[in-house]
BARONU-274071 format. One line per 8 residues: their letters; for each residue x, y, z of N, C-alpha, C, O. Coordinates in Angstrom, 1 decimal, always signed. Layout:
BEGIN
a = X Y Z X Y Z X Y Z X Y Z; ...
***
This chain:
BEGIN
xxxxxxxx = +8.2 -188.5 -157.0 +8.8 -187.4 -156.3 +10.3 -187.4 -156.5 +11.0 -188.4 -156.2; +10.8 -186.3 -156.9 +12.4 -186.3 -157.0 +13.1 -185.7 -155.6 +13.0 -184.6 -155.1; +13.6 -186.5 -155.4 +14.7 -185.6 -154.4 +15.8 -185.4 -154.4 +16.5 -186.3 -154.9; +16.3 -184.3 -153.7 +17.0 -182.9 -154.1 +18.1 -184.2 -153.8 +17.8 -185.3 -153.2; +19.7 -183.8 -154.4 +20.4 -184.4 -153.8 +21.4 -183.9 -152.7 +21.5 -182.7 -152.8; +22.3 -184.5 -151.7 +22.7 -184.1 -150.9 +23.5 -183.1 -151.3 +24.2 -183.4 -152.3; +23.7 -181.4 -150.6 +24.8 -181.0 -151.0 +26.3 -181.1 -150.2 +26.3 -181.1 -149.0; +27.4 -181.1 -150.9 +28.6 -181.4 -150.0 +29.0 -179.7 -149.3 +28.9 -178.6 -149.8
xxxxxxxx = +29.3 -180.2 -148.0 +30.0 -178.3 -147.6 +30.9 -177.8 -148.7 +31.7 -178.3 -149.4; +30.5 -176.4 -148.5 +31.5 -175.8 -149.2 +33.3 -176.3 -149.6 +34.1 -176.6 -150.5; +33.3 -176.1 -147.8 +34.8 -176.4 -147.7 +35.4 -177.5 -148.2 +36.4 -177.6 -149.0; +34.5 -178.8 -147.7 +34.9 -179.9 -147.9 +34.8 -180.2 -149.5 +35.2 -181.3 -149.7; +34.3 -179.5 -150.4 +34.5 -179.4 -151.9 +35.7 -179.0 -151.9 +36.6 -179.8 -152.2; +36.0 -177.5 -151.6 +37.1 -176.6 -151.9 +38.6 -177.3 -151.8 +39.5 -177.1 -152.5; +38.4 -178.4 -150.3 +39.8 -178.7 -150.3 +40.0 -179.9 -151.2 +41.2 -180.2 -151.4; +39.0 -180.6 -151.9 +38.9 -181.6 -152.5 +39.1 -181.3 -154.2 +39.4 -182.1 -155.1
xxxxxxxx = +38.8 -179.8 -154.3 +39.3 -180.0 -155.6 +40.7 -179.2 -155.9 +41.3 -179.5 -156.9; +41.0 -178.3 -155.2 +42.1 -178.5 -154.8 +43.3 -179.7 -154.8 +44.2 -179.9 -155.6; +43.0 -180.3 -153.7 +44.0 -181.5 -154.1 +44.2 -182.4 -155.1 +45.3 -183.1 -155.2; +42.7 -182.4 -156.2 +43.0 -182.9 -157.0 +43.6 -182.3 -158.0 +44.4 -182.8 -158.8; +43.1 -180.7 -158.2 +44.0 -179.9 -159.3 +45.4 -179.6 -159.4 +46.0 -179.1 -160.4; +46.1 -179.9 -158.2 +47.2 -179.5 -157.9 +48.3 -180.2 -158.5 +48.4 -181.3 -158.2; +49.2 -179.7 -159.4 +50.2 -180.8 -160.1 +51.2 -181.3 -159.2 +51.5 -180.7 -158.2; +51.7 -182.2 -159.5 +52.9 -182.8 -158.7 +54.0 -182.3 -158.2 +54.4 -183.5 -158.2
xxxxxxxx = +55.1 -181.5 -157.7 +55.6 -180.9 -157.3 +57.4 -181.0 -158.1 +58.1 -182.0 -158.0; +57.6 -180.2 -158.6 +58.8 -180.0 -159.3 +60.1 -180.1 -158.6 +60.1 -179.5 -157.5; +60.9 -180.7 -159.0 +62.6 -181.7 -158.0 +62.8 -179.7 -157.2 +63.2 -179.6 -156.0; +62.3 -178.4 -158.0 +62.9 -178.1 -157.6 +61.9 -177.0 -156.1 +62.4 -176.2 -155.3; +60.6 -177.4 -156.3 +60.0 -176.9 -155.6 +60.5 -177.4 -154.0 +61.4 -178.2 -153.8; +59.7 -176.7 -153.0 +59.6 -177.0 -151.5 +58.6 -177.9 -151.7 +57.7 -177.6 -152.6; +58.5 -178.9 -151.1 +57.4 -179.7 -151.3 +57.5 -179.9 -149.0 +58.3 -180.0 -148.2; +55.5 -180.0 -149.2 +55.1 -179.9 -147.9 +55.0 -181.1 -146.8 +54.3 -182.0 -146.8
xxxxxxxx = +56.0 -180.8 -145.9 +56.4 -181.6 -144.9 +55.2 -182.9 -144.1 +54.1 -182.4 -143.8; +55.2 -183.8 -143.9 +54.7 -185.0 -143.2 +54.3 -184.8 -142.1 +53.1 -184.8 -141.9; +55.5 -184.3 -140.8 +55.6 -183.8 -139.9 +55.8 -182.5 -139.3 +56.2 -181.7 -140.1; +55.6 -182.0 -138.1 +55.3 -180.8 -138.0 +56.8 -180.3 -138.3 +57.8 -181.0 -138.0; +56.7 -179.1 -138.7 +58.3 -178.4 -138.9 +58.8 -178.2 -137.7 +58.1 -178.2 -136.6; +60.1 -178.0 -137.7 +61.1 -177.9 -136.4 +61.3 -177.1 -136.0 +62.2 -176.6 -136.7; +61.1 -176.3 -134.9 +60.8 -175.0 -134.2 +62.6 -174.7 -134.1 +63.1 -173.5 -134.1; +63.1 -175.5 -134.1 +64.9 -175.0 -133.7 +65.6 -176.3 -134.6 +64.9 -177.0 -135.4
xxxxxxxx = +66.8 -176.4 -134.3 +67.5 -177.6 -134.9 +67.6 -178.7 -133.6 +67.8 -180.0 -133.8; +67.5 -178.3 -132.6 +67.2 -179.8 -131.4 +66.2 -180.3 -131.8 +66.3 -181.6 -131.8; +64.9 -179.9 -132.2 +63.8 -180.8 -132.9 +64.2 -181.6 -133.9 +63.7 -182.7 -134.2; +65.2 -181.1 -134.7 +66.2 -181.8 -136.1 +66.2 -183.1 -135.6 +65.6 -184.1 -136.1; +67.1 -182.9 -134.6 +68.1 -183.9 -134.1 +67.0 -184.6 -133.3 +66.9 -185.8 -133.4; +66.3 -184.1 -132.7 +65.1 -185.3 -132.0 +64.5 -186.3 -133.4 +64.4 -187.5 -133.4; +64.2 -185.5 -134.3 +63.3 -186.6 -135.2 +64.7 -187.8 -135.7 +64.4 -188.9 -136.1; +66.1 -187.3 -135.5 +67.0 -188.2 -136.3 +67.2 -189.2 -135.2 +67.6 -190.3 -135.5
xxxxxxxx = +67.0 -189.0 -134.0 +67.4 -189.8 -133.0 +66.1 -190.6 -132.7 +66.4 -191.7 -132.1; +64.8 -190.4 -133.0 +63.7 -191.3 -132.8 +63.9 -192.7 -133.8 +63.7 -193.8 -133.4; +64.3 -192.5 -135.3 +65.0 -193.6 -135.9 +66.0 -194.1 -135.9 +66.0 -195.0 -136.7; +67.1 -193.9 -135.3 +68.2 -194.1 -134.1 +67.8 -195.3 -133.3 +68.3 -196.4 -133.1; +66.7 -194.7 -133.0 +67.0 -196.0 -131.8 +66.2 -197.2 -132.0 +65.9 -197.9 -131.1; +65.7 -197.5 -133.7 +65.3 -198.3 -133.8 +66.3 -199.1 -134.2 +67.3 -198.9 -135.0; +66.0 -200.7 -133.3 +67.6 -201.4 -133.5 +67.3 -202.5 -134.3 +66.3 -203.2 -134.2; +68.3 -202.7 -135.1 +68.5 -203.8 -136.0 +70.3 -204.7 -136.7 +71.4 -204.3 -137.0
xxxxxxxx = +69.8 -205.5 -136.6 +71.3 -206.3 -136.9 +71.4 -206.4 -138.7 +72.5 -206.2 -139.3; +70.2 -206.7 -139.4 +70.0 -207.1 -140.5 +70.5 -205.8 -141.5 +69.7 -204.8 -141.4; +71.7 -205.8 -142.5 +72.2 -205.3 -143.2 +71.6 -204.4 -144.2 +72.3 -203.4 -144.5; +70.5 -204.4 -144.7 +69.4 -204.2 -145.6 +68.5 -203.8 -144.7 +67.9 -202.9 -145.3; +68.0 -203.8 -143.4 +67.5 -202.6 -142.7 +68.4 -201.8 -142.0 +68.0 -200.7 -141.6; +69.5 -201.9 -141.9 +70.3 -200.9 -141.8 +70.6 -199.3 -142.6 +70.8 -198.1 -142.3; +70.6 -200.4 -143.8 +70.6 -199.2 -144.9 +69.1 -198.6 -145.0 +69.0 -197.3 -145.2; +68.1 -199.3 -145.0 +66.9 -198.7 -145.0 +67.0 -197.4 -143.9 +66.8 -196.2 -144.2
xxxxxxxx = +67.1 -197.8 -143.0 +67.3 -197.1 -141.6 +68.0 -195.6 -142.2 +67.3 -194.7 -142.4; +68.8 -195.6 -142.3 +69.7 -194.3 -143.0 +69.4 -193.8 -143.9 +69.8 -192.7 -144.0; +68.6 -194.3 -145.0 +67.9 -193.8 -146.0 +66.7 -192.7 -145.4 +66.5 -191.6 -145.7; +65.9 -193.4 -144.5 +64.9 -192.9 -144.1 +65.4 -191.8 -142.8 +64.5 -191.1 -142.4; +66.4 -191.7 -142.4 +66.9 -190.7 -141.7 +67.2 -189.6 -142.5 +66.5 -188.6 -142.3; +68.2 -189.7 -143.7 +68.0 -188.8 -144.7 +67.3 -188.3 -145.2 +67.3 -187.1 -145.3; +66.1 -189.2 -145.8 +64.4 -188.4 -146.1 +64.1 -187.5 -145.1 +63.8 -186.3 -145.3; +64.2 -188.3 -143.6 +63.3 -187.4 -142.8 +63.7 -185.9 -141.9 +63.0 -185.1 -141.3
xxxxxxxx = +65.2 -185.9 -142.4 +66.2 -184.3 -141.9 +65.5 -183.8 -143.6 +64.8 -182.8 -143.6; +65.9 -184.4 -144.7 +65.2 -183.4 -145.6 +64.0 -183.0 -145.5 +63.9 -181.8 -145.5; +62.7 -184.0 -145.2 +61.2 -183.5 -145.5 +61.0 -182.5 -144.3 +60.2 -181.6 -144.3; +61.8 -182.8 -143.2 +61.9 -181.4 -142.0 +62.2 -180.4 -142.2 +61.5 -179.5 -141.7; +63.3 -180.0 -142.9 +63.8 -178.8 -143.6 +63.0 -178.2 -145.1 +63.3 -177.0 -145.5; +61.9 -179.0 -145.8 +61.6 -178.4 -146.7 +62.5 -178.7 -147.8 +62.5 -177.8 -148.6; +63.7 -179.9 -148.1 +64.2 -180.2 -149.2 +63.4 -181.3 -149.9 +62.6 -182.2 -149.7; +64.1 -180.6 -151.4 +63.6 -182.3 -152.0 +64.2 -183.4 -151.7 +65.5 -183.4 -151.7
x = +63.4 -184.6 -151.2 +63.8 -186.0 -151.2 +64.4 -187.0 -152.7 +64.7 -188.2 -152.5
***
């Protein structure tokens, strides 16, 4: 006896091939944010001040720290990183 094999939902196909067909995003495209977008620029400054206040002495997470403050005002706004 053969049996049938399982079928996957529609959707859950759809979004899957999708994401795989989708090419990589060009320096000069909008590429799609991590976090939710910022309803005003005080949400700006909320996400820049949540890594703020992580504290560190160590020189090399310092800079990390600022690096990723940078990413994360750009990936908020929809720039490229």
């Amino acid at each position: 006896m053969i049996r049938p094999t399982p079928r996957i939902p529609s959707g859950t196909a759809a979004k899957t091939a999708s994401r795989t067909t989708r090419a990589p995003p060009e320096e000069t495209q909008v590429k799609p944010s991590r976090i939710p977008a910022p309803l005003n620029i005080t949400e700006v400054g909320g996400y820049f001040n949540l890594i703020e206040q992580v504290e560190t002495t160590d020189p090399a997470l310092q800079n990390q720290k600022a690096r990723m403050q940078l990413a994360l005002i750009a990936s908020a706004l929809g720039l490229p990183t």
